[in-house]
C-alpha positions in Angstrom: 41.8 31.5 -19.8 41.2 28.3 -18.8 37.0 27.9 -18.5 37.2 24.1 -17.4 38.0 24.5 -14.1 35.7 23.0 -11.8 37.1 23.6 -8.3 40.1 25.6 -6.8 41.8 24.1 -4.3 43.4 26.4 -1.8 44.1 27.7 1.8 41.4 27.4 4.8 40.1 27.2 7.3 37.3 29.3 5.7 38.2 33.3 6.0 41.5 32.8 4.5 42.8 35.7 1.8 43.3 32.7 -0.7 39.8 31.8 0.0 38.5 35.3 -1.1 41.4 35.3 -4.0 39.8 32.2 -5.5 36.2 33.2 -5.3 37.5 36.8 -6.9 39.4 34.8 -9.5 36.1 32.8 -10.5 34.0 35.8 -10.7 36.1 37.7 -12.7 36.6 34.8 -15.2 33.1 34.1 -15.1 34.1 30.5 -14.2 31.5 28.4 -12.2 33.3 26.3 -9.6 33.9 25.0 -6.5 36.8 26.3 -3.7 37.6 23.5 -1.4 40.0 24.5 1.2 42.9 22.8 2.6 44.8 22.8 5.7 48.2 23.1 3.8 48.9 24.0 -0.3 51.0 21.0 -0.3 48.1 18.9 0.6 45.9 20.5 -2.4 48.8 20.4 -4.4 48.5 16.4 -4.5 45.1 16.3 -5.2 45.5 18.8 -8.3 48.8 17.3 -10.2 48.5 15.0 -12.5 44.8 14.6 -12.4 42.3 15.2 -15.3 39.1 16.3 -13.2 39.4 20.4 -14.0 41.2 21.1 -10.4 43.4 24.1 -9.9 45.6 25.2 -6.8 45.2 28.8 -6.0 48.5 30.1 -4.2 49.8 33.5 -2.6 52.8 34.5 -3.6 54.2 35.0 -0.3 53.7 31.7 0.8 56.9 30.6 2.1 57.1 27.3 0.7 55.9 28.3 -2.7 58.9 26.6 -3.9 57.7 23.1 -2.8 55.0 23.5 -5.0 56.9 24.5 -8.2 60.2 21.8 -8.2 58.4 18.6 -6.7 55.4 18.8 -9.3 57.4 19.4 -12.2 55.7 18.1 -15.0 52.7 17.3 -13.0 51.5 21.0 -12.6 51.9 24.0 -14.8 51.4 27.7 -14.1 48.3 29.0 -15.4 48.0 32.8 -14.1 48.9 35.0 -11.8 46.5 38.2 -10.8 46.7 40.7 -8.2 44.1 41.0 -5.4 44.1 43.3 -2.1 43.8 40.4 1.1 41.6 41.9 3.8 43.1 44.1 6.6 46.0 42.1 8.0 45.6 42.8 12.0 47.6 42.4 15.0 44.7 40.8 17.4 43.9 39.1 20.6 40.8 37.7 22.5 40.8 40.2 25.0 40.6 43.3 25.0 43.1 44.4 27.8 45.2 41.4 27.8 49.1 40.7 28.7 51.1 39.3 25.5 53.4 36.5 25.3 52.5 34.4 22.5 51.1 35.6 19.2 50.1 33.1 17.0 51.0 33.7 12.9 51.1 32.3 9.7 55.0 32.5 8.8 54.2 34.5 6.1 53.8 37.7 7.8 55.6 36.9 11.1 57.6 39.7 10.5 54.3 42.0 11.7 54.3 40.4 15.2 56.2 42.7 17.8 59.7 41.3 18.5 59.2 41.4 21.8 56.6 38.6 21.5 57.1 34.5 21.1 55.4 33.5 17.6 53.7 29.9 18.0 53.3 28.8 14.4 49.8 28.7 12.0 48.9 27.1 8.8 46.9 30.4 7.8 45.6 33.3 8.9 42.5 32.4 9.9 44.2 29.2 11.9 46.3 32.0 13.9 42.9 33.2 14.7 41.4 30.4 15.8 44.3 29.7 17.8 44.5 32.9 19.3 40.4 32.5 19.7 41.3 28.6 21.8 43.4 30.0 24.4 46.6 28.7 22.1 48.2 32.1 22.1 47.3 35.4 23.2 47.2 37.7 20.4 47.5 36.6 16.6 48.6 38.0 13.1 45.1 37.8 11.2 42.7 39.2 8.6 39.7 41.5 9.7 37.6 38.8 8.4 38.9 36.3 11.1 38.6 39.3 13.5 35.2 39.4 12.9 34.6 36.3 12.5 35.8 34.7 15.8 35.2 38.1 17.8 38.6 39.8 18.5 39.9 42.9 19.6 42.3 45.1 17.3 45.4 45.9 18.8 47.0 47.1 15.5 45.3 47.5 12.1 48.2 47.1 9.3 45.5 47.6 5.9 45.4 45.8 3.1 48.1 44.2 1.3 47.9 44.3 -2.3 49.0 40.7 -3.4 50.2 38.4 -5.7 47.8 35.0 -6.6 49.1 31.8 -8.1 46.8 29.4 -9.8 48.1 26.4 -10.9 46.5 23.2 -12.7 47.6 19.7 -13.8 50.3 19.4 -16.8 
């Protein structure tokens, strides 16, 4: 175990399951660090390869482009672990209460969970769908019960928690 990390870069907007994976991750460790959060992993990915300063990129293992941060970083980042950790409730949600569905914003990692029936508009996380959903930018969203809460949303569907796989990478 690696006890020189100093921040874990990962997924935002704050609320995100990475978010919650990373803080998990330090406490178990007993690390003290920082979680920064990113817009994209690709973006965090940068940051951490090839630098010297302690960073480490926590990823889910359903992220869709995990790839792109494996085979462009060669030699510039390393897998360190991989844990397991339940995300929050993963929730079918909209703004409204009684509202008419057209657009559901998602992350396109579980866009399989939005109706058919519905158009997806594409997220960079969870909690982005939920903001989205939250600006008028879709009508209902995939999302976390932490973003429900968050940004005040109504349930429509209530799919539990996913027990999931976390990536943390650091420089090579």
């Amino acid at each position: 175990m690696n006890n020189k990390i100093t921040k874990i870069l990962t997924l935002g907007p704050t609320g995100t399951n990475c978010e919650a994976a990373a803080h998990h991750y330090l406490k178990l460790n007993g690390i003290d660090a920082e979680v920064e959060l990113f817009s994209t992993l690709e973006e965090a990915a940068e940051l951490v390869a090839g630098n010297d300063k302690g960073y480490a990129l926590l990823g889910c293992i359903v992220y869709p482009d995990l790839h792109n941060l494996c085979f462009p970083f060669l030699g510039k980042l390393k897998l360190q672990d991989v844990f397991l950790f339940d995300t929050f409730n993963m929730m079918l949600a909209s703004c409204e209460e009684h509202t008419e569905i057209h657009k559901v914003a998602t992350h396109p990692a579980p866009q399989s969970l939005v109706p058919t029936e519905y158009k997806k508009v594409f997220s960079n996380s969870n909690t982005h769908a939920a903001l989205m959903c939250k600006n008028g930018e879709a009508d209902a969203c995939i999302t976390t019960s932490k973003s429900v809460e968050n940004e005040q949303l109504h349930v429509i569907k209530d799919f539990g928690a996913v027990p999931m796989g976390f990536s943390l990478h650091v420089a090579a």
